[in-house]
C-alpha positions, 0 to 999 in steps of 0.5 A: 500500500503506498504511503498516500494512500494510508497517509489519505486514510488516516486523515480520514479516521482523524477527521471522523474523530475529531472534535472542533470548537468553534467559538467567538472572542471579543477584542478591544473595542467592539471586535469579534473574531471566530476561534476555530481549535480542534483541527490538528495542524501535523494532519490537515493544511490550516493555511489552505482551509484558512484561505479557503474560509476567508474567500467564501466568508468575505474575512480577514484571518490568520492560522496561528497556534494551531488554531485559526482566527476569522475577523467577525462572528462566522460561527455558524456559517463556519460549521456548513463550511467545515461541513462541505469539507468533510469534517462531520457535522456531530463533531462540530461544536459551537460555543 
């Protein structure tokens, strides 16, 4: 078996196990950015899904201490997102 092929399929159960929290923080003034943790940096690109949420949501953003950061409140729009990615939607929890 090559090794992309079980490198692929371990993603595949990680992704099924995991447990991502989605959560807003307030900044100074009135600023909310959307904390996205639980998705482990070593299995999965958090600066591709970072590009990819930031084009559809229209946001600023940042992938940082193995968690990603969205400029605004996103959290529910950010869990039908992880959902066409192919995080499960049971293991997706907002906060």
């Amino acid at each position: 078996m090559s090794s992309d092929i079980l490198e692929g399929i371990l993603k595949e159960v990680y992704r099924e196990q995991e447990l991502i929290k989605i959560k807003v923080e307030r900044r100074k003034g009135r600023r909310e950015v959307t904390i996205i943790e639980g998705v482990d940096p070593k299995l999965f690109d958090l600066k591709s899904i970072v590009s990819e949420l930031k084009s559809k949501l229209a946001c600023g953003g940042t992938a940082k201490n193995g968690r990603i950061e969205l400029q605004g409140d996103h959290r529910f729009r950010v869990k039908e997102l992880l959902v066409e990615m192919g995080f499960p939607e049971t293991n997706i929890v907002i906060e």
